[in-house]
C-alpha positions in Angstrom: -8.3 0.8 10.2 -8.9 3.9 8.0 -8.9 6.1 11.4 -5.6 4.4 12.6 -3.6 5.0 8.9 -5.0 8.8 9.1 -3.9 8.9 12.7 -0.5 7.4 11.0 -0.6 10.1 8.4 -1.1 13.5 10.4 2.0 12.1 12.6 4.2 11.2 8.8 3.4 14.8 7.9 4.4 16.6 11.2 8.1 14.7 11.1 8.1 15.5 7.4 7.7 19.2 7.9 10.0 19.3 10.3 12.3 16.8 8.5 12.5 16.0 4.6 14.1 12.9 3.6 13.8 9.9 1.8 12.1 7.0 3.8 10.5 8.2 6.6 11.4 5.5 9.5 14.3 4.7 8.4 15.4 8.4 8.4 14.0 8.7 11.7 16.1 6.1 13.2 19.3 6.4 15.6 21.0 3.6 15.3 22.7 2.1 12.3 21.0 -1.5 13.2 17.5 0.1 13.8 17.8 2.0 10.5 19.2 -1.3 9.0 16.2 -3.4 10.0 13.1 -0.7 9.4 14.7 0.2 6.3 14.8 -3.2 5.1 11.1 -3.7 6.5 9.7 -0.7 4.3 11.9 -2.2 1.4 10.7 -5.5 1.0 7.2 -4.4 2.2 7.0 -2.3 -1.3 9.1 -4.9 -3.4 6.2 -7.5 -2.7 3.1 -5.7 -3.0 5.2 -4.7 -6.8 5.2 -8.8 -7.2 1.1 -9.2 -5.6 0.3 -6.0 -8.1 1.8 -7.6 -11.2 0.6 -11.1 -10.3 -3.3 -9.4 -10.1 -2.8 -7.9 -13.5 -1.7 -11.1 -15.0 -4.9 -12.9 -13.0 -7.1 -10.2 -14.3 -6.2 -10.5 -17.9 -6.3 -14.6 -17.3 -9.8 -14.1 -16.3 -11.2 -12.0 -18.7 -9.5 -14.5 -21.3 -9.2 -18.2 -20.5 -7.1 -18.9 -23.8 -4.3 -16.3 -22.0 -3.6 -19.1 -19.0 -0.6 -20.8 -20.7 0.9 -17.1 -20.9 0.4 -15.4 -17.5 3.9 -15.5 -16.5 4.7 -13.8 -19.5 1.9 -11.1 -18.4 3.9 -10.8 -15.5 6.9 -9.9 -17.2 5.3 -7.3 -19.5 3.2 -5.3 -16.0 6.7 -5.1 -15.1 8.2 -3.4 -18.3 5.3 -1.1 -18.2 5.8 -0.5 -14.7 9.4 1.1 -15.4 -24.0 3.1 -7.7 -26.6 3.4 -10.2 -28.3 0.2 -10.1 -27.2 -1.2 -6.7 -30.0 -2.4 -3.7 -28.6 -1.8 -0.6 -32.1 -3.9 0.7 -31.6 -7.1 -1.5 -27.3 -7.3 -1.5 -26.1 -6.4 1.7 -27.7 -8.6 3.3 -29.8 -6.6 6.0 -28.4 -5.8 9.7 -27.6 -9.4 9.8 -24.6 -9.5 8.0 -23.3 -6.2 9.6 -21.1 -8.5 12.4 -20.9 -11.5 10.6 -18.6 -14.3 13.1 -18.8 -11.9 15.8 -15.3 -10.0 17.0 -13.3 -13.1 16.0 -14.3 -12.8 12.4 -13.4 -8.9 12.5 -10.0 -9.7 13.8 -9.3 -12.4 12.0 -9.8 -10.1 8.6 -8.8 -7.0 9.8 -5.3 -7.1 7.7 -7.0 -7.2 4.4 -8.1 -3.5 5.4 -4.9 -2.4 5.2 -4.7 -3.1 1.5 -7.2 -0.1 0.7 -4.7 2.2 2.4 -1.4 0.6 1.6 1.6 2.8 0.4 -0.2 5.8 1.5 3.2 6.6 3.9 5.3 6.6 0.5 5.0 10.1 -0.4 7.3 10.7 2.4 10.0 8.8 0.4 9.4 11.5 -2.0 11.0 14.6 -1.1 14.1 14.6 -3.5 11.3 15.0 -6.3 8.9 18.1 -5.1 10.5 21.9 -4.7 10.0 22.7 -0.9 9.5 19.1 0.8 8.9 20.9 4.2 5.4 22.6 3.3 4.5 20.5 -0.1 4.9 16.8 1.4 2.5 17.2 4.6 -0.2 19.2 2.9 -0.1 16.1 0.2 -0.4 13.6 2.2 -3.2 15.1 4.3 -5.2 15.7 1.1 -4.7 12.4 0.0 -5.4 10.4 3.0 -8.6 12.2 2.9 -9.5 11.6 -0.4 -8.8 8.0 0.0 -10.9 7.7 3.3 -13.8 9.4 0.7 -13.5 7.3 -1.5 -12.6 4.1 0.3 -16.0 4.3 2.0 -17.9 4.9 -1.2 -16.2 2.1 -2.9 -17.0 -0.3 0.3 -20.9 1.0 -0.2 -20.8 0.6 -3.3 -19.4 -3.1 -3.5 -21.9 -4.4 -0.7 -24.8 -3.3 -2.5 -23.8 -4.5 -5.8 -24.4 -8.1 -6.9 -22.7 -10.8 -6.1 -23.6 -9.0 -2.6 -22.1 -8.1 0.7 -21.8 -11.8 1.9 -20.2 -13.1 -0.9 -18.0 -10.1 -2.0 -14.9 -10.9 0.0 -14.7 -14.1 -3.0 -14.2 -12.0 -6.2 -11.6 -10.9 -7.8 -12.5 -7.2 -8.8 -15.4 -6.2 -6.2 -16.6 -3.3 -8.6 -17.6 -6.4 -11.4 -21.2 -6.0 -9.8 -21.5 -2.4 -10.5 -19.8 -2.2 -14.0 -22.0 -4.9 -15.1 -25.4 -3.3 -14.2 -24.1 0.1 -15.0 -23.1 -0.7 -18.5 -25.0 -3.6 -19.3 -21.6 -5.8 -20.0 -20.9 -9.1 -19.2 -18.6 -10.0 -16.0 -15.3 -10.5 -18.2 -15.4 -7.1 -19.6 -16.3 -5.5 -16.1 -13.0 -7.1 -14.8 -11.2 -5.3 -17.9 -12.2 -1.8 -16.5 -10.4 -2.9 -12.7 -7.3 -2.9 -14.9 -6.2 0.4 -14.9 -5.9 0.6 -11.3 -4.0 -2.9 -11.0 -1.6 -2.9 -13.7 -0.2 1.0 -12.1 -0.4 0.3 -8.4 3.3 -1.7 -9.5 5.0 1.5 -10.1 3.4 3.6 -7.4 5.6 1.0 -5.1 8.1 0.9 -6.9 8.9 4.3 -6.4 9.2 4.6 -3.4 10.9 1.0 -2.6 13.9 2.6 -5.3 14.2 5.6 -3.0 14.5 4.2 0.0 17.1 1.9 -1.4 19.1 4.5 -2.4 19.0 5.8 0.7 20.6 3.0 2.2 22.8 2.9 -0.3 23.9 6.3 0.4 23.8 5.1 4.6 26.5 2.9 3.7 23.6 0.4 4.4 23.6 -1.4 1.0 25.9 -1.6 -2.1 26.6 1.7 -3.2 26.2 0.9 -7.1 22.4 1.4 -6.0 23.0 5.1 -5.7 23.6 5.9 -9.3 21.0 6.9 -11.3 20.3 7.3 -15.2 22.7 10.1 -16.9 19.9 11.1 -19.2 16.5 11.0 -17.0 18.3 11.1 -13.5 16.2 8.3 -12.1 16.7 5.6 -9.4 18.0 3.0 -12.7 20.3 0.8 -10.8 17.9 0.7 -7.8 14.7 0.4 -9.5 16.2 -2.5 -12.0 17.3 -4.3 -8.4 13.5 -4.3 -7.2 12.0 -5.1 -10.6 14.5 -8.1 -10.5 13.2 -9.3 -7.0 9.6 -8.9 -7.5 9.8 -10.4 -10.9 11.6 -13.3 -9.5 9.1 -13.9 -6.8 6.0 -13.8 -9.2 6.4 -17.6 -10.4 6.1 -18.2 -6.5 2.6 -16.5 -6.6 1.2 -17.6 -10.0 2.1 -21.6 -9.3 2.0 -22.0 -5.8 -1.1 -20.6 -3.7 0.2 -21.2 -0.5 3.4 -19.9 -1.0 1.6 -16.9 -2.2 -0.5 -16.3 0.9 2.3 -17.0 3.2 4.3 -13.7 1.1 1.3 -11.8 1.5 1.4 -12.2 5.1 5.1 -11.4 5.1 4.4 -8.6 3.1 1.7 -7.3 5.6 4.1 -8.0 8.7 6.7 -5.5 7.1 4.3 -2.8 6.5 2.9 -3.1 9.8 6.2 -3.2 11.4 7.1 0.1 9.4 3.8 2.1 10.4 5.0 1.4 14.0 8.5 2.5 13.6 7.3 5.8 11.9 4.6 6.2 14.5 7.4 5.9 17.6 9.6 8.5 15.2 6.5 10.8 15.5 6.6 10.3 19.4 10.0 10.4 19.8 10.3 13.8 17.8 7.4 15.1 19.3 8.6 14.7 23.0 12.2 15.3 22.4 12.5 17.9 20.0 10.0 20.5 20.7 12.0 23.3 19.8 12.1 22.4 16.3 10.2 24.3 13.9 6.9 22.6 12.2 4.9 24.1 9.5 2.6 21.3 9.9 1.0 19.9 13.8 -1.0 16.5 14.1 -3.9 17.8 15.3 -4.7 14.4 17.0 -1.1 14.5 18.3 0.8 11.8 20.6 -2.8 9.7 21.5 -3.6 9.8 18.1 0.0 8.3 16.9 -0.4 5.7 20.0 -3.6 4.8 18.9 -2.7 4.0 15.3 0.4 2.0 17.0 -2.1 0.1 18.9 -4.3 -0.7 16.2 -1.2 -2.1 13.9 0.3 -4.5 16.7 -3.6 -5.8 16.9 -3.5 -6.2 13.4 0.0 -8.0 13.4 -1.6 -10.2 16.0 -4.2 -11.6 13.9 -2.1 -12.2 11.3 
């Protein structure tokens, strides 16, 4: 999975050097309709992983302190206005070679979506060039770095977790996997191991809702959705009307999530089968660019070019499969 989003990313920063815009599919699109429907698709993919984000802050916070049940939806609602391996035995917790293929293959497909959530919103920055000085050179070279980084560290939190108490079997069941580490590390108890998962949950709202506001606005500006959404704040020249329109949504959606568990998973799927759907779209773009436009000038190359872009394309629609 992490090969298929870095395949996914070398393609994003190719078109984005060639062409800056805000939302990269649904700039890439020809037709009104196609830019209507993967537009929307990288919309509402953002809007609820805001809602799951917020929700996980307000289950964090619930788990560290029992007495704060009665008031999680009104955690909910304050994530949102603030959203405007020392001691681990890889021998003893991972469980040995025989829990490297647990299930066989139709275990591994049947959870490969949750891998996308390590690497989700890591296309965004493309969303991102009306806020950087020269899009062209700054917005590739970013998102290469990044994507790196996040392979890096991605793979040291994954070792990390599996060799960690409560243990590579039984990891997949917690709440914050790094509750294992913190607690030997530090010597704390599990509650206050959760507290330090925090920080990462209660901002990962705003990083999507960044980038959900732009592309929004570009709609808006497409003729695509209500134009009000195009006008921003007179005094800090932000998204307002557009980012008050998602924060509306995704707070309206959290009761959904808090009270109803089903209804929760079935969003998160949903949520999953727009973000796939988008990496697709923005992978074809990439193809489409690549074999059409040549002449165009790039101050960035994929150097795992078309294959690379068809691979990642592959890997997604298995993903969407499973799902």
């Amino acid at each position: 999975m992490g090969l298929a989003y870095l395949c996914m990313v070398f393609s994003i920063a190719e078109v984005t050097s060639v062409v800056a815009f805000r939302g990269c599919a649904y700039g890439l699109a020809r037709w009104f309709y196609c830019g209507f429907t993967v537009g929307c698709c990288e919309l509402l993919e953002y809007t609820l992983f805001v809602t799951i984000n917020t929700v996980g802050v307000a289950n964090i916070m619930t788990e560290c302190r029992p007495s704060l049940v009665p008031y999680a939806p009104w955690l909910c609602c304050i994530n949102q206005v603030v959203s405007a391996v020392t001691f681990g035995s890889a021998a003893v917790d991972t469980g040995g070679i025989d829990s490297a293929f647990v299930g066989g293959f139709a275990e591994f497909f049947a959870v490969l979506p949750l891998a996308t959530w390590m690497f989700s919103g890591i296309e965004s920055l493309s969303t991102l060039g009306g806020n950087v000085t020269d899009p062209k050179r700054m917005i590739p070279k970013g998102q290469v770095t990044v994507m790196c980084t996040l392979l890096a560290t991605a793979f040291c939190t994954y070792m990390t977790a599996i060799c960690m108490p409560p243990g590579g079997i039984n990891v997949a069941s917690v709440s914050a996997i790094m509750n294992g580490a913190f607690s030997a590390a530090l010597n704390v108890s599990e509650e206050s191991a959760t507290v330090l998962s925090f920080p990462a949950v209660l901002f990962s709202a705003t990083v999507f809702a960044l980038p959900a506001s732009n592309i929004l606005v570009a709609m808006a500006q497409s003729k695509l959705m209500p134009s009000n959404l195009t006008k921003s704040h007179r005094r800090f020249h932000s998204n307002a009307n557009a980012l008050l329109a998602i924060f509306l949504v995704s707070s309206a959606l959290c009761p959904l999530f808090l009270y109803n568990e089903d209804v929760g998973l079935v969003l998160y799927g949903i949520s999953m089968v727009f973000g796939l759907l988008a990496y697709v779209a923005q992978c074809a773009g990439f193809i489409y660019l690549r074999r059409n436009h040549k002449h165009m000038k790039r101050l960035f190359v994929s150097p795992v070019g078309i294959p690379g872009a068809v691979y990642a394309v592959v890997v997604f629609c298995l993903t969407l499969v499973s799902l």
